[in-house]
Structures are given as structure tokens and as C-alpha cells.
TIVOMI-379186 format. One record per atom (N, C-alpha, C, O): residue in one letter; atom name; x, y, z. Coordinates in steps of 0.2 Angstrom, whole numbers, plus 2048, in hexadecimal, padded with zeros to 3 digits. Example, Ala and Ser with C-alpha at 12.3 -4.5 7.8 and 13.67 -1.06 7.14 Angstrom:
2
  aa  at    X    Y    Z
   a   N  842  7E4  827
   a  CA  83E  7EA  827
   a   C  842  7F0  827
   a   O  847  7EF  82A
   s   N  840  7F5  823
   s  CA  844  7FB  824
   s   C  840  800  827
   s   O  843  806  828
END
This chain:
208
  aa  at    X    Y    Z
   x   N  804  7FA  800
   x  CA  800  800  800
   x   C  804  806  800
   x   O  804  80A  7FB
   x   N  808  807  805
   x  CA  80F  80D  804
   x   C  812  80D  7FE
   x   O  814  813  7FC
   x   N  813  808  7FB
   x  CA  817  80A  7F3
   x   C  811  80B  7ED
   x   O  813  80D  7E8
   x   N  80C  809  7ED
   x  CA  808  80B  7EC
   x   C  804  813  7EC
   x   O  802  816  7E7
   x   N  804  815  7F3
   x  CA  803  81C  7F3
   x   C  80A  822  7F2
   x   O  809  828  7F1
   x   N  812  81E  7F3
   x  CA  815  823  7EF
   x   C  817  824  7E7
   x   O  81B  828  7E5
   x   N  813  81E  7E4
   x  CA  812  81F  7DC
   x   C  80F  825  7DD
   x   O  812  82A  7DF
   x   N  808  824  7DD
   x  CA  804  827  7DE
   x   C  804  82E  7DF
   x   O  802  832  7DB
   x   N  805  82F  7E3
   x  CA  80A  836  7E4
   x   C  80F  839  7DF
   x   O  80F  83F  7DC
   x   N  813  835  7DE
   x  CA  81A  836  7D8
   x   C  814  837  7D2
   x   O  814  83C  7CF
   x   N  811  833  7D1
   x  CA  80D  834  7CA
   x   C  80A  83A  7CB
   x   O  80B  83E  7C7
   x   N  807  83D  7D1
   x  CA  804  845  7CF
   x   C  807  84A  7CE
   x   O  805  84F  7CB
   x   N  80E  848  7D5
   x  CA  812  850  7D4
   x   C  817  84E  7CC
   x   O  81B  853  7CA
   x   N  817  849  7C9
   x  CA  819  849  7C2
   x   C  815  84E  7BE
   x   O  817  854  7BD
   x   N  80D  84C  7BD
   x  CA  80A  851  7BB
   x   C  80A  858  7BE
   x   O  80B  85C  7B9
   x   N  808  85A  7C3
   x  CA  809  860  7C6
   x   C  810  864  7C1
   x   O  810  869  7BD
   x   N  814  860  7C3
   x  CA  819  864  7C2
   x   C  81D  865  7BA
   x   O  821  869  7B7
   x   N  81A  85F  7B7
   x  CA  819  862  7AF
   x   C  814  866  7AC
   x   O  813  866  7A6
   x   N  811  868  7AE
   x  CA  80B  86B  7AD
   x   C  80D  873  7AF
   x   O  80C  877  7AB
   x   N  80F  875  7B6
   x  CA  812  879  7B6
   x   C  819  87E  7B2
   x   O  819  884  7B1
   x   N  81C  878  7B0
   x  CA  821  87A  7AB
   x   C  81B  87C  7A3
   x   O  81A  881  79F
   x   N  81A  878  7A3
   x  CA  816  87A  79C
   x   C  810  880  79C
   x   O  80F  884  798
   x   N  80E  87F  7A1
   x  CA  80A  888  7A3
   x   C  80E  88F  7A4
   x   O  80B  894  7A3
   x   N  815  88D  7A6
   x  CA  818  893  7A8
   x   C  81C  894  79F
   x   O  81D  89A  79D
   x   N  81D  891  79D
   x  CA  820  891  796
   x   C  81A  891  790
   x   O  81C  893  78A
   x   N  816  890  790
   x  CA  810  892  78C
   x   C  80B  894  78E
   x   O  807  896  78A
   x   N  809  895  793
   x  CA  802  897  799
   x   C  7FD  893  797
   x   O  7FC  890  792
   x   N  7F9  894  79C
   x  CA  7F2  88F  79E
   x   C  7F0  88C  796
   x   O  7F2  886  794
   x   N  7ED  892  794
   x  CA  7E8  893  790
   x   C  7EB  88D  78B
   x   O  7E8  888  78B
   x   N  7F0  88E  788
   x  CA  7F7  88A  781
   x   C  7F7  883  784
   x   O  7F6  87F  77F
   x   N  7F7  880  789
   x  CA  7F9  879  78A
   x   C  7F5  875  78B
   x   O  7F2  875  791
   x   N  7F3  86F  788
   x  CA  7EB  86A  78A
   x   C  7F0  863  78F
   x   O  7F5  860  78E
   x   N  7EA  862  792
   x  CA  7EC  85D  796
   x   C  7EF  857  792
   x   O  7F4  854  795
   x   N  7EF  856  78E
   x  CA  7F2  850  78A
   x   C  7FA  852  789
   x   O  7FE  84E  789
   x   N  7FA  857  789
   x  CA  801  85A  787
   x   C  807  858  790
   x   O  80C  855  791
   x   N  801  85B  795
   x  CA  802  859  79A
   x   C  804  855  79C
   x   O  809  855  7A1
   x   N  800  84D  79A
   x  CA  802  846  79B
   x   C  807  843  798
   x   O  80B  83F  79A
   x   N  807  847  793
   x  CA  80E  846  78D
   x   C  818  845  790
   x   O  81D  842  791
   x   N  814  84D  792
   x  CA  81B  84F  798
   x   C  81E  84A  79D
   x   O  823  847  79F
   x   N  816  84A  7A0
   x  CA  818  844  7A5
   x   C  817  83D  7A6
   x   O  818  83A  7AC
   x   N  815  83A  79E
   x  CA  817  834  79D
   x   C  811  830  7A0
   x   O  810  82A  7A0
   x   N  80D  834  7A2
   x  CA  806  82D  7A2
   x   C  800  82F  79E
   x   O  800  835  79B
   x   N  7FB  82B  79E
   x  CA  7F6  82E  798
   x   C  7F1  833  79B
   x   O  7EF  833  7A1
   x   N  7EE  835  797
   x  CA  7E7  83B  797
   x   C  7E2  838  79A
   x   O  7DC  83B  79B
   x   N  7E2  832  79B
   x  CA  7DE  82F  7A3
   x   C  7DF  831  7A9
   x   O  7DD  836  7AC
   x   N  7E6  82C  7A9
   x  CA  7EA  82C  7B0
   x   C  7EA  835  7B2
   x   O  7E9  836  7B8
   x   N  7EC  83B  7AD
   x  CA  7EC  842  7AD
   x   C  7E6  845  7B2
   x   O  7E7  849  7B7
   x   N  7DF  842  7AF
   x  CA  7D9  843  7B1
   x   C  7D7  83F  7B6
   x   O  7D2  841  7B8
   x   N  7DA  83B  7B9
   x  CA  7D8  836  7BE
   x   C  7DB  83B  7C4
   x   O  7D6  83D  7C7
   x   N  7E0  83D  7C6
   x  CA  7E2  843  7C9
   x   C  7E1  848  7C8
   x   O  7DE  84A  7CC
   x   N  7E2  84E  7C3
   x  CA  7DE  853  7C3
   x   C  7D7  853  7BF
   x   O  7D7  853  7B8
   x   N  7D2  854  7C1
   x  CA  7CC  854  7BC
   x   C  7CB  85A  7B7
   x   O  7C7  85A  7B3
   x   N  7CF  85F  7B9
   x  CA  7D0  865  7B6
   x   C  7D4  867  7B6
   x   O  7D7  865  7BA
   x   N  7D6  86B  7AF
   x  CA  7DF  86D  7AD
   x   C  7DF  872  7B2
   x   O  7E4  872  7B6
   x   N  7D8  877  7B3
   x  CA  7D9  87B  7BC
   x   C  7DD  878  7C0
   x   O  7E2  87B  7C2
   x   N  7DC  872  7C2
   x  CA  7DE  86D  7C9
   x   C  7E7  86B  7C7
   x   O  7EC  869  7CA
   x   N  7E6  86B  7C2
   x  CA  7EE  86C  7BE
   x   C  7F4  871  7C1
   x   O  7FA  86F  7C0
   x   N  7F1  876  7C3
   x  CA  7F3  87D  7C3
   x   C  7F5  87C  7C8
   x   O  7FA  87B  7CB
   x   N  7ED  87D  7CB
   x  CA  7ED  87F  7D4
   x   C  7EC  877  7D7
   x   O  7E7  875  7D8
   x   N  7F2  874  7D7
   x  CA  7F5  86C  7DA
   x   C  7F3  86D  7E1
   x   O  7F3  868  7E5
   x   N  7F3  873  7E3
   x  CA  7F4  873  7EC
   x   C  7ED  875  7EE
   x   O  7ED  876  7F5
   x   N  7E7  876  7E9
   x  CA  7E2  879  7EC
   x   C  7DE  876  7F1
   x   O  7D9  879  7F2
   x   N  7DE  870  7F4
   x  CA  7DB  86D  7F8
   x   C  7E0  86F  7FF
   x   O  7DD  86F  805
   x   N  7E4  871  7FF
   x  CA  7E9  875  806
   x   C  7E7  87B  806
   x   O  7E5  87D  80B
   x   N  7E6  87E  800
   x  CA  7E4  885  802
   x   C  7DD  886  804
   x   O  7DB  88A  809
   x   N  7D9  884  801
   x  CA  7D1  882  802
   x   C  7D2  881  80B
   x   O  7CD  883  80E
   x   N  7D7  87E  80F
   x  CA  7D6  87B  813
   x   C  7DA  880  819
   x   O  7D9  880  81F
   x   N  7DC  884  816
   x  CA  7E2  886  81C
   x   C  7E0  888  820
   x   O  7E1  886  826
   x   N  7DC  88E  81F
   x  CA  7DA  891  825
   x   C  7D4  88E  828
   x   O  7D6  88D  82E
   x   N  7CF  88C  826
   x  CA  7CB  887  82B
   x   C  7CF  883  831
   x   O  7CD  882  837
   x   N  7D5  880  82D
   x  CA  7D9  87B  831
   x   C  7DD  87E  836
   x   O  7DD  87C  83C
   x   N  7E0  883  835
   x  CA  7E1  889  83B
   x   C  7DE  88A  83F
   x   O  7E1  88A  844
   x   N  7D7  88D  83F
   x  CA  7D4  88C  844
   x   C  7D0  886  84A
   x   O  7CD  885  84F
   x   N  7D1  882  844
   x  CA  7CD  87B  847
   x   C  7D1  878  84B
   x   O  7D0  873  84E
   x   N  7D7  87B  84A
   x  CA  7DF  876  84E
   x   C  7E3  879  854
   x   O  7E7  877  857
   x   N  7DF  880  853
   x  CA  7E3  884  859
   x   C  7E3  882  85F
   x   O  7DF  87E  861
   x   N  7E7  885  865
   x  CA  7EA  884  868
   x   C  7E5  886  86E
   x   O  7E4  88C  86E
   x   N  7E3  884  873
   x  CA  7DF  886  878
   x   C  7DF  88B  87B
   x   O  7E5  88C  87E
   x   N  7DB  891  87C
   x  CA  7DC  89A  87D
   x   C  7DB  89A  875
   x   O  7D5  89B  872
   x   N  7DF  89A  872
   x  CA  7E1  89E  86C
   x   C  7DC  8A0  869
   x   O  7D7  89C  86B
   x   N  7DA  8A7  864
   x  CA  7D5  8A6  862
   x   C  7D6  8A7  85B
   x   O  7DC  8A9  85A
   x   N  7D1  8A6  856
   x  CA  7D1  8A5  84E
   x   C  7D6  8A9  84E
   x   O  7DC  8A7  850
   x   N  7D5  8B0  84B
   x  CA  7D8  8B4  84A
   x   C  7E1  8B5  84C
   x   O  7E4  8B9  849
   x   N  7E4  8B1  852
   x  CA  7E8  8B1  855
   x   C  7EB  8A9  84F
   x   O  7F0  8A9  84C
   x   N  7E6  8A5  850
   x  CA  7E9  89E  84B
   x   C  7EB  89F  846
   x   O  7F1  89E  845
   x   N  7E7  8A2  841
   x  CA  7E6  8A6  838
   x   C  7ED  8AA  839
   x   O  7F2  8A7  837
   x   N  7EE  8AE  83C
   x  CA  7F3  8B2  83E
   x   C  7FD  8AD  83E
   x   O  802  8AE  83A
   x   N  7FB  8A7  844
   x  CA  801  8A3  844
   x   C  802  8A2  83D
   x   O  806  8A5  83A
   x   N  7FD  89D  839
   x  CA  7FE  89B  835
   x   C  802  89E  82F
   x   O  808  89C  82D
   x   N  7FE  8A4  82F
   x  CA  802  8A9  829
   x   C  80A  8A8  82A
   x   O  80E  8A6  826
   x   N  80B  8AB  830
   x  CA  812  8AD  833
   x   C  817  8A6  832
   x   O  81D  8A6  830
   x   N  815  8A1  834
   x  CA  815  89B  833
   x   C  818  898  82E
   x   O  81D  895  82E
   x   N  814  89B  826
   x  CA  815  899  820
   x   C  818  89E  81F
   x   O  819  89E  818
   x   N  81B  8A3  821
   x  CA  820  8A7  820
   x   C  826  8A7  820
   x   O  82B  8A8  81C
   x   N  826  8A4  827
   x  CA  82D  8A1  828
   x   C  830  89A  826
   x   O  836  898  828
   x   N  82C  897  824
   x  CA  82C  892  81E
   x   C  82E  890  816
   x   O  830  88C  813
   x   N  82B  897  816
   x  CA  82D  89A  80F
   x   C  828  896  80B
   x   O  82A  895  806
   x   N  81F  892  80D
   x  CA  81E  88F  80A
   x   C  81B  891  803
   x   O  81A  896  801
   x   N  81B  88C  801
   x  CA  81B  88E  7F7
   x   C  815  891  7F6
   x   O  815  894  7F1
   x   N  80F  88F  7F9
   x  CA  809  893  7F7
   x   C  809  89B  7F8
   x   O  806  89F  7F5
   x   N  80E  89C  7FE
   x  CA  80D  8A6  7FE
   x   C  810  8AA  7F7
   x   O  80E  8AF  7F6
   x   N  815  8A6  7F3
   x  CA  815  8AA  7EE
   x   C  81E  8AC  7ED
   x   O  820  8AE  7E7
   x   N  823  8AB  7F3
   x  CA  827  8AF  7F5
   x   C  82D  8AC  7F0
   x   O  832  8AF  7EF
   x   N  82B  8A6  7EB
   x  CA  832  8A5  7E8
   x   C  832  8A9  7DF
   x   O  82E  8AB  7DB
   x   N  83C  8A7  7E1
   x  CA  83A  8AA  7DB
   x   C  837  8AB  7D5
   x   O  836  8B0  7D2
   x   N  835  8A4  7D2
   x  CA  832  8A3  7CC
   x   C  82A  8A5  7CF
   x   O  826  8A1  7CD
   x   N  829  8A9  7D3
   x  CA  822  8A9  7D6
   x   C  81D  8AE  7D1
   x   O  818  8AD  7CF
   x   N  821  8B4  7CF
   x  CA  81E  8B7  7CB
   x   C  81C  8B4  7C2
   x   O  818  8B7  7BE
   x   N  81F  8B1  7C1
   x  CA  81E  8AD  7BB
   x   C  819  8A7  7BB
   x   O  819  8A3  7B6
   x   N  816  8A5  7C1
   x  CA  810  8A3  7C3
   x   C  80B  8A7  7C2
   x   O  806  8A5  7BE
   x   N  80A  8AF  7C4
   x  CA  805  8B2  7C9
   x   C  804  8B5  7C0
   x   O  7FE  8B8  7BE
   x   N  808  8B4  7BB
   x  CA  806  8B6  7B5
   x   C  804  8B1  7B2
   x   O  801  8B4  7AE
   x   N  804  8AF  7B2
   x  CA  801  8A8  7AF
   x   C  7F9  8A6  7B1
   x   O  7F6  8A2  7AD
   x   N  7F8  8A9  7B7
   x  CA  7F2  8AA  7B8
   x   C  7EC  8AF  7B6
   x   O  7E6  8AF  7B6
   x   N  7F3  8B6  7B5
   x  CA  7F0  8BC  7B3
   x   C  7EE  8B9  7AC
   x   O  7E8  8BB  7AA
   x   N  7F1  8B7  7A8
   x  CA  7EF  8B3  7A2
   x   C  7E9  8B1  7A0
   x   O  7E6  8B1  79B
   x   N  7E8  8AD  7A6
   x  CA  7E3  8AA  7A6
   x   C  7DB  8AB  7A9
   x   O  7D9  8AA  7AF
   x   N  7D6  8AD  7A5
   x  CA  7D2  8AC  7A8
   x   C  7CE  8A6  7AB
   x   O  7CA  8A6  7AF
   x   N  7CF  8A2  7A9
   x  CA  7CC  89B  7AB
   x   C  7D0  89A  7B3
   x   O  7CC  898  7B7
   x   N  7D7  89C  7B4
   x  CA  7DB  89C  7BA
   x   C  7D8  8A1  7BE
   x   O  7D7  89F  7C4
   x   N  7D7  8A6  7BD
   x  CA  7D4  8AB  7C1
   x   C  7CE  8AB  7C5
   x   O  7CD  8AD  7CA
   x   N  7C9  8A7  7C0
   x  CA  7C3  8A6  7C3
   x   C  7C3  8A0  7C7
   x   O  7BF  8A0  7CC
   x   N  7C8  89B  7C7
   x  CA  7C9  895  7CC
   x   C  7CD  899  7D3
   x   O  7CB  898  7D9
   x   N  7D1  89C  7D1
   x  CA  7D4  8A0  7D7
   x   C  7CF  8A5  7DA
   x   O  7D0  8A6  7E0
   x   N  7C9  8A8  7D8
   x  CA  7C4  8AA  7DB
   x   C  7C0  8A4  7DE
   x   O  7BD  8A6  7E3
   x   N  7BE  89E  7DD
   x  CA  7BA  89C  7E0
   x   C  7BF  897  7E6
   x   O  7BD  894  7EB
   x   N  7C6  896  7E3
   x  CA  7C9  894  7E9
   x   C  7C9  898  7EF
   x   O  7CC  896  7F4
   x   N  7C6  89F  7EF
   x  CA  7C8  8A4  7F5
   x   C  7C3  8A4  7F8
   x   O  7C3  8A6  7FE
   x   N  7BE  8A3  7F4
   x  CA  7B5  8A3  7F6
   x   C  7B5  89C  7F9
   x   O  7B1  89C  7FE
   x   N  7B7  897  7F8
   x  CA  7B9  891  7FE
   x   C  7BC  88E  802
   x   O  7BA  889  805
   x   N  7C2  892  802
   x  CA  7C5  893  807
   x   C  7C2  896  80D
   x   O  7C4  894  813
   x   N  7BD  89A  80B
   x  CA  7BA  8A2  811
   x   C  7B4  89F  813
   x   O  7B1  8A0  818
   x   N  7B3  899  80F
   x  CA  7AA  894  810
   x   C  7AE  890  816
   x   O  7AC  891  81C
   x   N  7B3  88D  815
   x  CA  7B7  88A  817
   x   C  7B7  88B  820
   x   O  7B6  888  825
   x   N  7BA  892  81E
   x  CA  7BB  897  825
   x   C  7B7  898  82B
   x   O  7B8  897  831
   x   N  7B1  89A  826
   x  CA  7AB  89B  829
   x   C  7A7  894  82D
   x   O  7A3  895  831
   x   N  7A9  88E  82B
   x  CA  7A4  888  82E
   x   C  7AA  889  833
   x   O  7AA  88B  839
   x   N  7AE  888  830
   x  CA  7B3  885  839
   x   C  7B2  88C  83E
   x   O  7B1  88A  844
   x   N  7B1  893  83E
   x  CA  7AF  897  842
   x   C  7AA  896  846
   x   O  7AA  897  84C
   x   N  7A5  895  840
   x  CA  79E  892  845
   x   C  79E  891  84C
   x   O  79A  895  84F
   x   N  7A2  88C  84E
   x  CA  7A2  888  853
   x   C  7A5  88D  858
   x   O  7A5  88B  85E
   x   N  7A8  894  857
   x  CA  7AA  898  85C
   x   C  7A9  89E  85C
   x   O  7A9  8A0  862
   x   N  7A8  8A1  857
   x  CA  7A1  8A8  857
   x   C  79B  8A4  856
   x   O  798  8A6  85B
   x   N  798  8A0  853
   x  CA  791  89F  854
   x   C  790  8A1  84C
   x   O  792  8A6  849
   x   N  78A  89B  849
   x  CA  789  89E  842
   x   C  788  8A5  841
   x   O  78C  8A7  83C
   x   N  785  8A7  844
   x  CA  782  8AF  843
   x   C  789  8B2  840
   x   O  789  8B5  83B
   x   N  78D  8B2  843
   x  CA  794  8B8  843
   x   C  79A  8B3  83D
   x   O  79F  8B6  83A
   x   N  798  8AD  83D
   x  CA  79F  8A9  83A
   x   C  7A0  8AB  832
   x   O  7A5  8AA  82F
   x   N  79B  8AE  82F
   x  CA  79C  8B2  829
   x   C  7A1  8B8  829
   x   O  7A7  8B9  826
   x   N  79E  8BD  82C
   x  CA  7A2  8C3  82D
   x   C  7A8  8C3  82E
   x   O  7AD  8C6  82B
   x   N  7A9  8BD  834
   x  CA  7AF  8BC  837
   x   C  7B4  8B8  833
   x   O  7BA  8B9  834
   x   N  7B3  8B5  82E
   x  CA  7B5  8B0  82A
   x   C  7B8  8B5  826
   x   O  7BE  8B5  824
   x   N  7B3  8BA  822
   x  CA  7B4  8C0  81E
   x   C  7BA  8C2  81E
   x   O  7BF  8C3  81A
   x   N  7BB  8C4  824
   x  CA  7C2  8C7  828
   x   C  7C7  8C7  827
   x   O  7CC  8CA  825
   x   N  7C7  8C1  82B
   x  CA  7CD  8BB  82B
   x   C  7D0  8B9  824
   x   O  7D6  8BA  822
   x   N  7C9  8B6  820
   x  CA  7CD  8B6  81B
   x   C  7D1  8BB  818
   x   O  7D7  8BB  816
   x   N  7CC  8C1  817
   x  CA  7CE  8C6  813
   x   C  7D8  8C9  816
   x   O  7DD  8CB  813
   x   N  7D6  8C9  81B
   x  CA  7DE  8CB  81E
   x   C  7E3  8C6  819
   x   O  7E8  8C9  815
   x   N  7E2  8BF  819
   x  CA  7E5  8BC  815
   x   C  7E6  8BD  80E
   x   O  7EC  8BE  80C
   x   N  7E2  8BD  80C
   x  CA  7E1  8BF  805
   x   C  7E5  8C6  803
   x   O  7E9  8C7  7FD
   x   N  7E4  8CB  806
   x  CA  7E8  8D1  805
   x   C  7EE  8CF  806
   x   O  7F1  8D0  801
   x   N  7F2  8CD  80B
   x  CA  7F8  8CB  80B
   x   C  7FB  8C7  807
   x   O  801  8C6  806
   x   N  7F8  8C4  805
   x  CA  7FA  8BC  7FC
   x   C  7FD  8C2  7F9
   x   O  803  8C4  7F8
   x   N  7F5  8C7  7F7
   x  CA  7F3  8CA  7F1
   x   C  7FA  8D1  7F2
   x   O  7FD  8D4  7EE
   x   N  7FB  8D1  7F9
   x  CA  802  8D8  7F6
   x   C  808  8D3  7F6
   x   O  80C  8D5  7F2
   x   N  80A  8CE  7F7
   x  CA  80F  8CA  7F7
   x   C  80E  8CA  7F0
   x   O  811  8CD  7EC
   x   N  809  8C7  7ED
   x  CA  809  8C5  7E6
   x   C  80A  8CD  7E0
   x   O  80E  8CD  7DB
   x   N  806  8D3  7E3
   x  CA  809  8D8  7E0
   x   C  80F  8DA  7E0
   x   O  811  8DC  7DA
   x   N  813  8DB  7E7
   x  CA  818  8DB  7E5
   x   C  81D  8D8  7E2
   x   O  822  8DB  7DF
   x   N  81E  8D0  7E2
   x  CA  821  8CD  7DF
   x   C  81F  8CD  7D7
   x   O  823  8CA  7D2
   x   N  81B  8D0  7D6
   x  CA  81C  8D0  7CD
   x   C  81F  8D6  7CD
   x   O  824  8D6  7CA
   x   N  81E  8DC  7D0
   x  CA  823  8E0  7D0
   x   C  82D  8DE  7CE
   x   O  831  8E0  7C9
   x   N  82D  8DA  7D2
   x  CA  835  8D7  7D0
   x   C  836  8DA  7D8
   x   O  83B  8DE  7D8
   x   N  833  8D9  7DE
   x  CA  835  8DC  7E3
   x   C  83A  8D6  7E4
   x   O  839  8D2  7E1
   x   N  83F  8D7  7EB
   x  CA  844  8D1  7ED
   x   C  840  8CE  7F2
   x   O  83E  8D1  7F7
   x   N  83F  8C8  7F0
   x  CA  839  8C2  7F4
   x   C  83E  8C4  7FF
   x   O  83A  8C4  803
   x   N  843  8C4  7FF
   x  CA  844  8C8  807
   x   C  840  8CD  809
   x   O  83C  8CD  80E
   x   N  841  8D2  806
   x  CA  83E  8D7  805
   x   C  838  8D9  807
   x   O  837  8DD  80B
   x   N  835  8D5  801
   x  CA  82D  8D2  802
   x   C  82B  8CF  80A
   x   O  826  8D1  80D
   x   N  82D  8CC  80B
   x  CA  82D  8C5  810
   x   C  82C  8CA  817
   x   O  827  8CA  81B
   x   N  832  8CD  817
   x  CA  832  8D3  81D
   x   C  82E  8D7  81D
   x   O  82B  8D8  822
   x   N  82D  8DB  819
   x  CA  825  8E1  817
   x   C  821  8DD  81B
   x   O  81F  8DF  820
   x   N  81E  8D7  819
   x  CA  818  8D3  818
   x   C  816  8CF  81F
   x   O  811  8CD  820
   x   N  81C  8CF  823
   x  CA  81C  8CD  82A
   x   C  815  8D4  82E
   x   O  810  8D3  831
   x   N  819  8D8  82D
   x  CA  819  8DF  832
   x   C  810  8DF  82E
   x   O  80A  8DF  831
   x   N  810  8E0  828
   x  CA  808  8E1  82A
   x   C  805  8DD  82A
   x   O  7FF  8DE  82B
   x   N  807  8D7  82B
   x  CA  802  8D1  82C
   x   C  800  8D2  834
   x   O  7FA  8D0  836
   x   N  808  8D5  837
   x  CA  806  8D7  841
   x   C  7FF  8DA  83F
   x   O  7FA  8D9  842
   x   N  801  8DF  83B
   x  CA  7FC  8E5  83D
   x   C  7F6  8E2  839
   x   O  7F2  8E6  83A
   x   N  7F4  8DE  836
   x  CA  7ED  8DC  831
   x   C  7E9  8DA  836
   x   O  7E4  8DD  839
   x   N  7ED  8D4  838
   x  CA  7EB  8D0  83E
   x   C  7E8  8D2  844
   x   O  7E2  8D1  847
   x   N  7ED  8D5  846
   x  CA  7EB  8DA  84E
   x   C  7E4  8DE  84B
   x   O  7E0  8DD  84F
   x   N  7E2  8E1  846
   x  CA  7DD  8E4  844
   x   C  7D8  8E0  845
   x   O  7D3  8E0  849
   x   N  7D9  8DA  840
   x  CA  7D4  8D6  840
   x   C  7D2  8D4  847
   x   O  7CD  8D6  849
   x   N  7D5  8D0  84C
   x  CA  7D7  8CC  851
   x   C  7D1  8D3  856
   x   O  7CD  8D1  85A
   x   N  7D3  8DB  854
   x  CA  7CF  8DF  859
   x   C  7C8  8DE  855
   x   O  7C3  8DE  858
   x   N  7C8  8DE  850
   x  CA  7BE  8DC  84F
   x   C  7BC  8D7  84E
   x   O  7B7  8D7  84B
   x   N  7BE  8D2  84F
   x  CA  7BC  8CB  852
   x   C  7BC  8CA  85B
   x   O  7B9  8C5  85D
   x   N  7BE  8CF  85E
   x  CA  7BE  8D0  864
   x   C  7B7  8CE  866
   x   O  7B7  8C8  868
   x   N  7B2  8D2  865
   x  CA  7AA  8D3  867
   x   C  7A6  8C9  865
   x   O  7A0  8C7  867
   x   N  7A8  8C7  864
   x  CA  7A4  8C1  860
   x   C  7A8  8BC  864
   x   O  7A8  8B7  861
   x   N  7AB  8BC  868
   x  CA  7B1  8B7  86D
   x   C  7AF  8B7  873
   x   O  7AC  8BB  877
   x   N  7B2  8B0  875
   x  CA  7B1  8B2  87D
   x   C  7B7  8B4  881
   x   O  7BC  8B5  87E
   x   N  7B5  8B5  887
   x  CA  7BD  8B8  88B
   x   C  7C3  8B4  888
   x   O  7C7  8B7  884
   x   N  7C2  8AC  88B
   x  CA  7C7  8A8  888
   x   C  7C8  8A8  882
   x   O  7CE  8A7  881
   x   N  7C6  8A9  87D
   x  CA  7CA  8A9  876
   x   C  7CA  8AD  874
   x   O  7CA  8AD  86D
   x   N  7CB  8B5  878
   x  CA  7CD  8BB  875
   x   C  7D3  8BB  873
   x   O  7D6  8B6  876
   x   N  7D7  8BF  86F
   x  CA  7DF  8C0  86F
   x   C  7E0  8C2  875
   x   O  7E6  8C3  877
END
């Protein structure tokens, strides 16, 4: 079963990562899945059997993104609250350097490949939009349905602006260091903002 699951694996990040090559060198729109299977040597079944959409080609990790922030708060630490989680997290994958913030260098020849694409745009819009659905159910359970929308709204949104200037600035041609250090300090300051108007909808214990 074990060498079975890291075929299985090896076969996707094969795909994934010929598929990337071939999106960053002709963009979305130019390369069909078959071309993709080509690259990496299994057939336009085996392609579709793991990605069902040339989308899911692209965004390989969107089932972690979809997840992150809900899992942040569903896993936090006793006292802590959302917003204090959402917050670790970021800071977290910052010092990680993890590859979904955006920070390496070929990251900008990514984020254009998107701009390319509208088919990619509108999955990156609905990836954001479930993500924040995402947010909202795990909140539930501690603002209380009534508030887990707004509060969800928040959290993400903090997020989301911080991707979106890391991402702005690196098409810029800013120095991903650079970047890394700006994006800390306001993430302090996003956070702490949000963190004070999610205040009201918390109990003692799980205020900041």
C-alpha cells in the first residue's frame, strides 16, 4: 500500500510540475491537457484521473488553500482566539517561506500567467470565495452563526490583501527579502486591527 501511494503521488507531482513548465512558457490558455500528459509520460486518462480540470492543473495545492484558514482555527491552541490563529499562521508561512505566499523568485511569472488567463482568474475567485465559506463554518462554533459571516469576511479579507500586495509587489521586480520584511509589520498591524473588531463577538477567554 505505501509504494503504491508514493507512485501515486510521484505520478501527480510529475503532472503538476510539467504542466507548470508548460503554462509558464506558453500560458494557460496555449497548452491542452494531452500536451500535459505528453510531458509527463502517462496518458490523458491517467492526466484526468487526478486533475479533472486543466484549472486543478494550475492550482495543484488548491485543496490546502481551500483549507488553511478554517484549519487554523479549528486547531488552535486553548485561550487563543481566531484571529490570533489566522494571524500565527500567516507569520508562520512566512517564515517558512511557504510556496503558496508567492515569495520565490519565479513567483512573478506565475502571477502572470494568471493575469493571462481568464479561466485562471475566475478559479482564483472562487478559490477565495471557499476558502472564506470555509472560514465562516469553522467560526460558527465560536462567534455563533449570526456573526461567523462577517467575522469570516475579515479574517479572510486581512489575508487576502496581504497575498494580493506580496503578489503586487513582486511583479513589480521588488527583492522577495524585501517584500518578506514589509509584509511582516503589516500583517502586525492587519491583524491587531482585525483581532480589535472581532473583539465584541468573543468571550473573555478567547479574546486576544
Amino acid at each position: 500500500m505505501a509504494l503504491r501511494a508514493e507512485k501515486k503521488a510521484a505520478t501527480r507531482t510529475a503532472l503538476a510540475d510539467a504542466a507548470l513548465g508548460l503554462f509558464l512558457e506558453r500560458g494557460f490558455d496555449r497548452v491542452t491537457v494531452a500536451e500535459v500528459a505528453e510531458a509527463a509520460r502517462v496518458s490523458v486518462n491517467t492526466a484526468f484521473n487526478y486533475f479533472p480540470t486543466k484549472e486543478d492543473l494550475f492550482f495543484d495545492r488548491q485543496d490546502a488553500v481551500v483549507r488553511r484558514l478554517a484549519d487554523a482555527v479549528s486547531s488552535r491552541l486553548p485561550g487563543e482566539s481566531p484571529a490570533a490563529a489566522v494571524r500565527a499562521l500567516f507569520l508562520a508561512e512566512l517564515d517558512l517561506d511557504d510556496p503558496t505566499l508567492g515569495l520565490a523568485p519565479g513567483a512573478a511569472d506565475f502571477w502572470r500567467v494568471v493575469d493571462g488567463s481568464a479561466a485562471l482568474q475566475a478559479r482564483a475567485r472562487r478559490l477565495a470565495e471557499s476558502a472564506e465559506a470555509a472560514l465562516a463554518e469553522a467560526l460558527a462554533g465560536v462567534v455563533g452563526e449570526r456573526s461567523a459571516g462577517w467575522a469570516a469576511a475579515i479574517l479572510a479579507g486581512v489575508d487576502r490583501a496581504l497575498h494580493a500586495e506580496i503578489r503586487r509587489r513582486m511583479l513589480t521586480g521588488a527583492d522577495p527579502a524585501e517584500v518578506r520584511a514589509g509584509i511582516r509589520e503589516t500583517a502586525e498591524e492587519a491583524f491587531a486591527a482585525a483581532a480589535r473588531a472581532l473583539d465584541g463577538t468573543m468571550s473573555t477567554d478567547e479574546r486576544p
